[in-house]
N, C-alpha and C positions, 0 to 999 in steps of 0.2 A: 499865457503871458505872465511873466513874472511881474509879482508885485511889492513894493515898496516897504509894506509894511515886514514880508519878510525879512528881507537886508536889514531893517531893524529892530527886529525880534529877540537875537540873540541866545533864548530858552526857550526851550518847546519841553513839553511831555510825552511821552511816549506812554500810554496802555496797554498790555495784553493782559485781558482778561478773557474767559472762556471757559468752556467745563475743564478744563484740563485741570482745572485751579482744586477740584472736587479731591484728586488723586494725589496732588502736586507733582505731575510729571509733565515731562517734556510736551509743549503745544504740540499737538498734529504729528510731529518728526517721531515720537514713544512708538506712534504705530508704524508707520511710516517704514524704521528702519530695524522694526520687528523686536523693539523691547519690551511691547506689551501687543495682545493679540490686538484688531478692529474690533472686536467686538467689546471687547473688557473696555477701551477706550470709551465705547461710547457707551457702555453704562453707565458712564459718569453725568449723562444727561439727569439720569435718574435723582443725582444728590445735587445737582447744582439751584439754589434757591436765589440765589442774589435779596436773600434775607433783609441785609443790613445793607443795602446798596446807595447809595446818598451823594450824590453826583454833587450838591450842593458844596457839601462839603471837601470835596476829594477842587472843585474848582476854587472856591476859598485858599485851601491849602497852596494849591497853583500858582495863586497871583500870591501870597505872600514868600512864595519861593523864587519871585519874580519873574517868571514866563508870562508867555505873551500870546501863548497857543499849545492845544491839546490835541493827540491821533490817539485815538481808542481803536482796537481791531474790531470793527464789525461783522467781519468776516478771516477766518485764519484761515491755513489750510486745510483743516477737519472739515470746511463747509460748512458749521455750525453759525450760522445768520444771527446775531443780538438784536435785530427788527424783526416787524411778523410779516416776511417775503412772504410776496406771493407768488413765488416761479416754485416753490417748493415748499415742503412742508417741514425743512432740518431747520427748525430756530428755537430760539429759548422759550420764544413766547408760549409753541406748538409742543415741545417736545419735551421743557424741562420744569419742576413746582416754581421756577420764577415766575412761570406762565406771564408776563410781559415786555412790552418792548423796553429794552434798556439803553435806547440810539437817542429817543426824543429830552428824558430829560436830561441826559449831559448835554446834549446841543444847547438845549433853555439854560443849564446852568453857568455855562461859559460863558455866551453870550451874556448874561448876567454878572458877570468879574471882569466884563471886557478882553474878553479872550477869543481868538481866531479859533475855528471849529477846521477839526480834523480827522479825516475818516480813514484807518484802515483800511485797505481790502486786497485780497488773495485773487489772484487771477485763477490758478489751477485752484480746484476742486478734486481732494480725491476719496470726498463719497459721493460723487456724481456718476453715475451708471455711463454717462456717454463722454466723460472726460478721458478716458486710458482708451482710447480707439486710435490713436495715429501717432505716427514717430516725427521729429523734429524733419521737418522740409528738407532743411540744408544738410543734413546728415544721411549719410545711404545705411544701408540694411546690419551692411558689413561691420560697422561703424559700432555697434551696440553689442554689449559681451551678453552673454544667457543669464549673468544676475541682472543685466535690466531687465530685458524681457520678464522673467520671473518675479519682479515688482508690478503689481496686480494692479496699482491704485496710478503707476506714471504710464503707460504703454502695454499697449495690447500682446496677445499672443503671435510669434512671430509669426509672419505672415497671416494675420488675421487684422491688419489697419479697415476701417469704416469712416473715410470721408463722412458718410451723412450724420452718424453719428457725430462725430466733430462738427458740423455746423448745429447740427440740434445743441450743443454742447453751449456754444459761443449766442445762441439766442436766448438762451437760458443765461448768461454772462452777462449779457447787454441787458437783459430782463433784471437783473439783479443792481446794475449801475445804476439804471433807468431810476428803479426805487429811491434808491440813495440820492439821487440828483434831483428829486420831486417831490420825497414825501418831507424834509426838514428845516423847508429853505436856504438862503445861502451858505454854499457851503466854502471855506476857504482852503484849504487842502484836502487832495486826494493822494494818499500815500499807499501806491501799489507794489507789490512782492507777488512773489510768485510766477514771474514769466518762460523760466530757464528753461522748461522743459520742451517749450515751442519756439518757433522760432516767428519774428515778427511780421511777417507777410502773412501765418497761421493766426495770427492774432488780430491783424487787421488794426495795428496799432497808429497806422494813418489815418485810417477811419475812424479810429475810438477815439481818437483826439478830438478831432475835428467834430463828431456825435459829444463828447463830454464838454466841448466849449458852446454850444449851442443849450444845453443842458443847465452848465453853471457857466456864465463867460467870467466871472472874475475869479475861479479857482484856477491855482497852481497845482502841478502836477511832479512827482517827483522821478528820477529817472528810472526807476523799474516800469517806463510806459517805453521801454528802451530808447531811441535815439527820439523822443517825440516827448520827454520829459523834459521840465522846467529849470531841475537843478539834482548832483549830485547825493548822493545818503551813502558816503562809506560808515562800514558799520565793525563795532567791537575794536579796530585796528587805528590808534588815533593817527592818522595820516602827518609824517614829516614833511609837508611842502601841500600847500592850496588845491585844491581840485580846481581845475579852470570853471571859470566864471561860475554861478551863486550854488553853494553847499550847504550841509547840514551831517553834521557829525552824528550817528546814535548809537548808544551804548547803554549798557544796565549796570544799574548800581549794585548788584551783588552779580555771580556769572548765570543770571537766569533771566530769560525774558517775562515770561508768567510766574507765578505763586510756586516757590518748590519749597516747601518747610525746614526741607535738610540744609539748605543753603543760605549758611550765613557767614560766607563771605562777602561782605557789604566793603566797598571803599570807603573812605573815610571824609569825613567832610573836608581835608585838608587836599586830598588827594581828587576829588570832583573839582574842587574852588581851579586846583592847577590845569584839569581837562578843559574846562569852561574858559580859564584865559589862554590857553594856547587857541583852542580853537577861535575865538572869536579876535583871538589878536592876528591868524591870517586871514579873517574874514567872514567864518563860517556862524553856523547856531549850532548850538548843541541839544539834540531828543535826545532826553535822559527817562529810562523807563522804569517803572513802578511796574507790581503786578499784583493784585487786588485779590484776595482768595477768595473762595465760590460765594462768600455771601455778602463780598463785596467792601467788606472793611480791606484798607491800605495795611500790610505791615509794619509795626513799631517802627522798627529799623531805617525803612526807607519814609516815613515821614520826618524823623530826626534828622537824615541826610538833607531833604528836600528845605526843612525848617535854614538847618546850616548855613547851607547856600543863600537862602534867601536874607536872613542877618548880613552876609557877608556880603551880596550884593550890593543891597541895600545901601551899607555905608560906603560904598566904591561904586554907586548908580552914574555918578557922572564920567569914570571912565569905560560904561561897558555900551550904556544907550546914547546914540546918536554920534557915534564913532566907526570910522572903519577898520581895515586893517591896519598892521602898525609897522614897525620899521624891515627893511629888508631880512632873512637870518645873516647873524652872523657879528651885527653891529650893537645886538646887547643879549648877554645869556640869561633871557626870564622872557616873558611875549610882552605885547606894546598892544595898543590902537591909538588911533587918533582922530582928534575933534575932524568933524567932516572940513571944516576949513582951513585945517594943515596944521592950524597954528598951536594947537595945545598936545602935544605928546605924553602919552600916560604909559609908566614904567609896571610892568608888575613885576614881582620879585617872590622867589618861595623857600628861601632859605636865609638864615643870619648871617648880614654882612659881619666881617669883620670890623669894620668901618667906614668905606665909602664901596660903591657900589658904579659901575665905569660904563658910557657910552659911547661908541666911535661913532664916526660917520658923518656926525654932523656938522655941517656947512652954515646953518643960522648961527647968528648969537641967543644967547638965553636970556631973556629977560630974567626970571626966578624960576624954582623950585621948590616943588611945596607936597606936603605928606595929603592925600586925599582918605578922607574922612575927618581929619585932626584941623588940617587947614596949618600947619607949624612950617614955616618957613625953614630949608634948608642951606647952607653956603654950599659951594660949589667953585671949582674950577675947571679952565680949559688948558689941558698939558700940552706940550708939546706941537706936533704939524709944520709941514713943509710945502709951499707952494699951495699948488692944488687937494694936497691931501691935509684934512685938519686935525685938530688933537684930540685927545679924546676928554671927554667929561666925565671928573670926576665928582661923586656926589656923598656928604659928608651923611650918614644915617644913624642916630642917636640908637641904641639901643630900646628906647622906652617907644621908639615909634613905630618896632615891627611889632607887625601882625603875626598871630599866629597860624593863619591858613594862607594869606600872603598880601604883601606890600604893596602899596600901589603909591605911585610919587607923579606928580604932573610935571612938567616942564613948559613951561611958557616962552615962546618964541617969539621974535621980530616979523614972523612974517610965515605963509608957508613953509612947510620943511620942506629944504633941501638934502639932500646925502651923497654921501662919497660912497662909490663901491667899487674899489680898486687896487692895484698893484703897490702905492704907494710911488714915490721918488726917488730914481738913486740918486 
C-alpha cells in the first residue's frame, strides 16, 4: 500500500555499491555481456574492504542534500549478498576482507538523520547454479535466437529447462527476502530489478506480495514486483508526461550506476537542480545515485553535486515539500507545484529572463508575487483574455533576483487554482 510519506518525499538516494567498485567496471552486466571473464569479475571479492565505509556519514551528507530516504543494492545481479545470508555463502561478510555485514549499520544510520530505509534487491541471480534452468513461460522455444541460449548465467542449454531446479531457485529467493524482511526491522522501501528474464506467474509475484506484506505490512514496493508493484521507477530517460499515479524518477549523476574512476562526466549542479523540478513539478521523486568505491568513501564529485542541490533546496524548501504537482504542460515553460491547497503556485524558471517571465491559464486573480528565498515582492500584470479564456500573467523579474541554478517565484491566489486549457475564442 502506498504510503504518504512517499508522495512527500521528493529526494531519495540511490546506492550501488558492490565488489564491482574494486575494478571500477560495469556492476554484474562486465560479465554478463562478456567484457570481462566470471571469473576475473569475481576476484574482485578478493580486494573489496569497505575499509573506510561510514554509513554515518554518507546519511549526514543525505539529509543535508535534503532527501528523505535511501535504496542501497544489498543484493545486485552478481549475487553478491552485503549481509551474512544464510541461504548461501556469496556475501561480503563470507567472501570479501570487509568480512561484515554492511546492511545493518546504514539502516541505524538513516534511521538516525530521519530517513526512510531502502533496500535494493536483484530478483535473478546469475551465480546461482539453479537460476539459468528455464525459459520465460510466455515465450515458446522458437522465440530465443542461439546467443540466448549461449548466455550461461540467463537460460539453460536448449532443450535442457529443470523446472525443479527453478523452484529450488525461487526458495532460495524467498530465503533471501525472508532475511532482509526480519533481520533489520522496519523496512520502508523494497526496490526490486531484475525480473525480465521470467515472466511473473515464474515468479509468483502474487504470492511475493502478499508473503512481503505480512513480512513488512508498511513497506512499499516498486514496480519491478511487475503489475503487484506500488509505483513507477523510469530510469536514466527523464520522462516528458507523468507516469500514472505515484513515480520516482532514477538516474546517475555521472553515466555510471557504481564507482567507475574513468567517468567523470558528472551533471552539473545546475543541470540536476532542473531534473529535480521537472520531476517533482509532475509529481514524481527523484533517486539520484552515488556509487561509493570499494572502501566505501563517496566520490569528490558526487558529494559536491549532492552538497549543491541541497543549498539550493534549502533555500526553495517551501516550494518543493508539501506540494504537489503543478500546472498543466503548456501554460508556463519551466515546472510548477503547488501548495496542497491550490492556493499558492510556485514558478521555477532556469534560464535569464529578459524581463518578465509569462503565465497562461489562469482563471484566479493574484493576490502578489514574490521571489522564494528573498521573499522581494514582484509587480505584475494580467494581459489581455476574452470571455472564457483569460490573459496571461506577466511577471516583472529584476535581474538581481535570479538564481543561478534556477528561479523560483510564488504566486499567491484568491482561492484554489483554477485553469483554462483550451482553444481560445473566435
Amino acid at each position: 500500500m502506498m504510503q504518504q510519506w512517499f508522495l512527500d518525499a521528493k529526494l531519495g538516494i540511490f546506492i550501488h555499491y558492490g565488489i564491482y567498485a574494486v575494478k571500477g567496471i560495469a556492476e554484474s552486466w562486465s560479465f554478463f555481456n562478456g567484457q570481462i571473464s566470471y571469473d576475473d569479475y569475481m576476484s574482485q571479492l578478493d580486494g573489496f574492504t569497505a575499509s573506510k565505509y561510514d554509513p554515518e556519514s554518507w546519511a549526514e551528507l543525505f539529509e543535508r542534500a535534503g532527501a528523505k530516504y535511501a535504496v542501497m543494492t544489498t543484493k545486485h545481479h552478481d549475487g553478491v549478498a552485503l549481509w551474512d545470508t544464510q541461504a548461501n555463502d556469496l556475501s561480503v561478510v563470507r567472501r570479501t576482507p570487509a568480512g561484515r555485514d554492511l546492511v545493518a549499520p546504514y539502516v541505524d544510520a538513516l534511521r538516525r538523520h530521519g530517513l526512510k530505509v531502502g533496500f535494493y534487491f536483484s530478483h535473478l541471480d546469475w551465480s546461482h547454479p539453479d537460476y539459468a534452468s528455464v525459459l520465460a513461460s510466455r515465450r515458446h522455444e522458437a522465440d530465443y535466437s542461439e546467443d540466448a541460449y549461449s548466455n550461461r548465467f540467463a537460460y539453460p542449454p536448449k532443450g535442457q529447462e529443470d523446472s525443479e531446479k527453478w523452484q529450488s531457485f525461487l526458495r532460495f529467493h524467498r530465503a533471501q527476502l525472508q532475511e532482509l524482511c526480519s533481520n533489520f526491522g522496519p523496512i520502508d522501501v523494497l526496490w526490486f530489478d531484475g525480473e525480465w528474464e521470467r515472466d511473473p506467474e515464474q515468479w509468483d509475484m502474487a504470492g511475493l506480495r502478499k508473503q512481503l506484506e505480512l513480512w513488512q505490512p508498511k513497506c512499499i514496493f516498486n514496480a519491478r514486483l511487475s503489475e503487484h508493484g506500488d509505483y513507477a521507477t523510469p530510469e536514466q530517460g527523464l520522462p516528458t508526461a507523468p507516469p500514472e499515479g505515484p513515480w520516482e524518477f532514477c538516474v546517475t549523476i555521472n553515466d555510471s550506476w557504481g564507482y567507475q574512476g574513468q567517468d567523470d562526466n558528472h551533471k552539473s549542479v545546475r543541470q540536476i537542480v532542473r531534473m529535480f523540478a521537472e520531476v517533482i513539478g509532475m509529481g514524481g521523486n527523484l533517486l539520484l545515485d552515488v556509487g561509493p568505491r570499494e572502501d566505501g568513501t563517496l566520490q569528490p564529485p558526487q558529494v559536491e553535486r549532492l552538497l549543491g542541490l541541497g543549498d539550493w533546496i534549502k533555500r526553495h524548501s517551501e516550494a518543493i515539500y508539501g506540494t504537489v504537482a503543478g500546472l498543466p504542460a503548456g501554460l508556463f515553460y519551466g515546472a510548477s507545484t503547488l501548495s496542497k491547497d491550490r492556493t499558492k503556485l510556485f514558478l521555477f524558471f532556469f534560464d535569464r529572463p529578459w524581463d518578465q517571465v509569462a503565465v497562461k491559464g489562469i482563471l484566479n486573480q493574484v493576490e502578489s508575487v514574490s521571489v522564494v528565498g528573498s521573499g522581494t515582492r514582484l509587480s505584475h500584470k494580467m494581459i489581455g483574455g476574452l470571455g472564457p479564456t483569460p490573459g496571461v500573467l506577466w511577471i516583472d523579474v529584476p535581474e538581481r533576483e535570479v538564481d543561478s541554478n534556477a528561479t523560483v517565484l510564488e504566486v499567491r491566489l484568491d482561492g484554489p487554482l483554477r485553469t483554462y486549457v483550451g482553444e481560445g475564442r473566435a
